[in-house]
PAZAPA-4460 file (N, C-alpha, C; in steps of 0.05 Angstrom, whole numbers, plus 32768, in hexadecimal, padded with zeros to 4 digits):
% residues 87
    n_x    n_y    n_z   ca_x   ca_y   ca_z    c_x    c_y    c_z   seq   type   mol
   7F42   7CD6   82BD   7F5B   7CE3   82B8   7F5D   7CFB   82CB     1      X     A
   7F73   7CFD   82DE   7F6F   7D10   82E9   7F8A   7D29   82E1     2      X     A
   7F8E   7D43   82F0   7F9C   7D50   82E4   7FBF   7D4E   82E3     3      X     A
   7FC5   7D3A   82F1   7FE2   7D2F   82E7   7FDF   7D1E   82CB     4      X     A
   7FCD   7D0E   82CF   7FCF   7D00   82B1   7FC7   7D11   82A0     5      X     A
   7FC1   7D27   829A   7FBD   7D3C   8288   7FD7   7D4B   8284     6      X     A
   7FDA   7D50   8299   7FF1   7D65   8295   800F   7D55   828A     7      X     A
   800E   7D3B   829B   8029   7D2C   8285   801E   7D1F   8269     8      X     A
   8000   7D26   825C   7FFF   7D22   8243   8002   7D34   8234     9      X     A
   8004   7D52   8246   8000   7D68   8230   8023   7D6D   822F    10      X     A
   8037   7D5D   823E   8051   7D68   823D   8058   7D54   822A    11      X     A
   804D   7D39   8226   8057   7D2A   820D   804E   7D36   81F6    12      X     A
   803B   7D3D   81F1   802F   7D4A   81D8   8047   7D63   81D6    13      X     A
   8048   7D7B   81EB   8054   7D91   81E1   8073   7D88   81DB    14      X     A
   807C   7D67   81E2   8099   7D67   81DC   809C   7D62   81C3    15      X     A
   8085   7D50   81B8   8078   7D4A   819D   8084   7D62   818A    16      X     A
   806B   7D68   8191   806B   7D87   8180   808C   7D98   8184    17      X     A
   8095   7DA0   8191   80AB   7DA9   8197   80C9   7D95   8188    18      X     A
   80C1   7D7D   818A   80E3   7D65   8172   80D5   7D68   815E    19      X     A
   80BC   7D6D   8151   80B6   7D68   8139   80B4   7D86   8125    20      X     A
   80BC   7D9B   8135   80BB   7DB1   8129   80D3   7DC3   811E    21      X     A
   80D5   7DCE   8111   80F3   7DD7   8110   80F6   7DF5   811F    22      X     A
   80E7   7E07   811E   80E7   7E21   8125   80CA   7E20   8122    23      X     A
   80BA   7E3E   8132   80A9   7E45   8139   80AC   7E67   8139    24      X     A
   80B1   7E76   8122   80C1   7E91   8127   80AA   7E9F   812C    25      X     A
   8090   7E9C   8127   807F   7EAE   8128   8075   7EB3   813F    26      X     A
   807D   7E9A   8149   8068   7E97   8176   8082   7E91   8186    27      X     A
   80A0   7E98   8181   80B4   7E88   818D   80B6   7EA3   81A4    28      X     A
   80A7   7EBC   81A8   80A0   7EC9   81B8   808E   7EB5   81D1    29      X     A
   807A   7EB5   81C0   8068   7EB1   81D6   806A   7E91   81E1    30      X     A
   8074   7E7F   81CD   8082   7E68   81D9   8093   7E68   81EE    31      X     A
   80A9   7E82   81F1   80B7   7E80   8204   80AA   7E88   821B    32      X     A
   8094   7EA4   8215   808C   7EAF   822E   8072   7E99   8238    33      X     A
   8062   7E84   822F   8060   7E6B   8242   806C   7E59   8247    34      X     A
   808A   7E57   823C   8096   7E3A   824E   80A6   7E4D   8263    35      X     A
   80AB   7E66   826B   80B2   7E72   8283   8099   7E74   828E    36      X     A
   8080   7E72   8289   806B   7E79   829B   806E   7E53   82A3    37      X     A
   806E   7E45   829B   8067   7E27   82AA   8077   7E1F   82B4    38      X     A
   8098   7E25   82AD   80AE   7E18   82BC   80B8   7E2B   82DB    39      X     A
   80AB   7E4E   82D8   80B5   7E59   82EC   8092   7E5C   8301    40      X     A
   807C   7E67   82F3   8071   7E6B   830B   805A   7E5A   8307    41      X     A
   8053   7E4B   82FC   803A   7E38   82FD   8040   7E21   830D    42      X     A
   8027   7E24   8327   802E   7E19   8344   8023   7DFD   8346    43      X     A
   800A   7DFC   832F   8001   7DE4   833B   7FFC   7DDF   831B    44      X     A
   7FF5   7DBF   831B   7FE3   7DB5   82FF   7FD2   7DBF   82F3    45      X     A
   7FBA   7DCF   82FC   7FB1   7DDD   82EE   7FBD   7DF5   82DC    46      X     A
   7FCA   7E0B   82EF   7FD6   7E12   82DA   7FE8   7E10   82CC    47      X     A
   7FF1   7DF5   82C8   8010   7DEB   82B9   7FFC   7DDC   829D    48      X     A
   7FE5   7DE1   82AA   7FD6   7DD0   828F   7FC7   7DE2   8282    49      X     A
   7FC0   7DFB   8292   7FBA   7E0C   8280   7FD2   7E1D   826F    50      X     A
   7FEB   7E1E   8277   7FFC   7E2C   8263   800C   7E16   8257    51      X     A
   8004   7DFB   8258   8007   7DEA   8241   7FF5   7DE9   822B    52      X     A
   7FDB   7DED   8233   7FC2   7DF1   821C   7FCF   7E0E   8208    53      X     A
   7FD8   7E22   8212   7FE1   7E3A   8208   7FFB   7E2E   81FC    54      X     A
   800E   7E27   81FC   801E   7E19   81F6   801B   7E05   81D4    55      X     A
   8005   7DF6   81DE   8001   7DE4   81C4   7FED   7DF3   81B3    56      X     A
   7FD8   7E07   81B8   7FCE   7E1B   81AD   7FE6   7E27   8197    57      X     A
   7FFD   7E37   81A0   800E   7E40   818F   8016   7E2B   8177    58      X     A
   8025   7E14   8185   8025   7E00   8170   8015   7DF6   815A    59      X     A
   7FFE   7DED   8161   7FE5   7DEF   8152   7FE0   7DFB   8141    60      X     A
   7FEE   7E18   8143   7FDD   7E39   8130   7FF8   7E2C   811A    61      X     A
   800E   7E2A   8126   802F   7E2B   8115   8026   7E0C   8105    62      X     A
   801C   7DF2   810B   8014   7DE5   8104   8000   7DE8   80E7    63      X     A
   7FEB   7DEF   80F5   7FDD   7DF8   80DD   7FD5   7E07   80C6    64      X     A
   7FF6   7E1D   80CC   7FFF   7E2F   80B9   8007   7E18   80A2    65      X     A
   8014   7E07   80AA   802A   7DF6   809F   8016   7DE7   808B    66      X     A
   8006   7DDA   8097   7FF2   7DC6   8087   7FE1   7DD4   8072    67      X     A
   7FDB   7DF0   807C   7FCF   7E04   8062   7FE4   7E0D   8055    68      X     A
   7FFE   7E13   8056   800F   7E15   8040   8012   7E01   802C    69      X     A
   801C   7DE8   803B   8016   7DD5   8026   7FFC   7DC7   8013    70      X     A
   7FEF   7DCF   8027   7FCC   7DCF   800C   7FCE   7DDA   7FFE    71      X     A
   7FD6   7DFA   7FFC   7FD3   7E0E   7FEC   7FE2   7E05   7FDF    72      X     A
   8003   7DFD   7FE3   801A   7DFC   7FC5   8008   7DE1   7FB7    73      X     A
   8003   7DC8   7FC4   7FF9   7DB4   7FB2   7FDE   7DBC   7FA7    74      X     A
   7FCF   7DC1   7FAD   7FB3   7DC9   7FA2   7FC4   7DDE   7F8B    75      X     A
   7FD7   7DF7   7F87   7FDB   7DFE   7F6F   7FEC   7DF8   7F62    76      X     A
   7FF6   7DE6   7F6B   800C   7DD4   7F59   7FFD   7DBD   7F45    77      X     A
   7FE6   7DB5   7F52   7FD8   7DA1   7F43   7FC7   7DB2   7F30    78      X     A
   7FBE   7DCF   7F34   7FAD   7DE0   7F1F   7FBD   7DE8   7F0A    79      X     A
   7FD6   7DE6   7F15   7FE4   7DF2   7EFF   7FF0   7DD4   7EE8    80      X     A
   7FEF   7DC5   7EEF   7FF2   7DA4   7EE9   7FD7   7DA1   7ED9    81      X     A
   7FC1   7DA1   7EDB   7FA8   7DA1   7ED5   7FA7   7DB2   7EB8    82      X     A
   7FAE   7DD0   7EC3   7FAC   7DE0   7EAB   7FC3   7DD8   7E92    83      X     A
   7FD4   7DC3   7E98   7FEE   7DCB   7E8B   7FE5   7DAC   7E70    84      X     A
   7FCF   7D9D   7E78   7FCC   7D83   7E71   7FB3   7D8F   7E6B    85      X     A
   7FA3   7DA2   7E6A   7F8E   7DAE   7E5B   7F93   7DB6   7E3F    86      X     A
   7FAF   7DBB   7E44   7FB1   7DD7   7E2C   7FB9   7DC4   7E12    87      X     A
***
């Protein structure tokens, strides 16, 4: 694999991430300030692939906010389900 086929896998993944999300309010800073760093001055593949790694990094963090919110509501939704069929 060399660094074109990387770099057009990491732009399918970030489109991924990007239709499947609704907002990003917490990184929609720093989301913007790397897609102006890769669309205006990143010259070559390497660095279009390193401020895509930064890129899906953000997503990732907003991602896995998401998946630990919902553990947390089901994990106490089911304790409180548990306790309620105890009593």
């Amino acid at each position: 694999m060399n660094y074109k086929d990387v770099y057009k896998l990491q732009l399918q993944l970030l489109s991924i991430y990007e239709k499947n999300e609704r907002y990003s309010a917490p990184y929609q800073k720093q989301i913007n300030y790397y897609k102006r760093q890769l669309y205006l001055f990143a010259e070559d593949n390497v660095q279009r692939i390193f401020v895509l790694n930064q890129l899906l990094k953000i997503h990732e963090k907003t991602r896995a906010m998401l998946v630990n919110s919902c553990a947390e509501y089901y994990f106490s939704k089911e304790v409180t389900e548990d306790d309620k069929s105890s009593v």
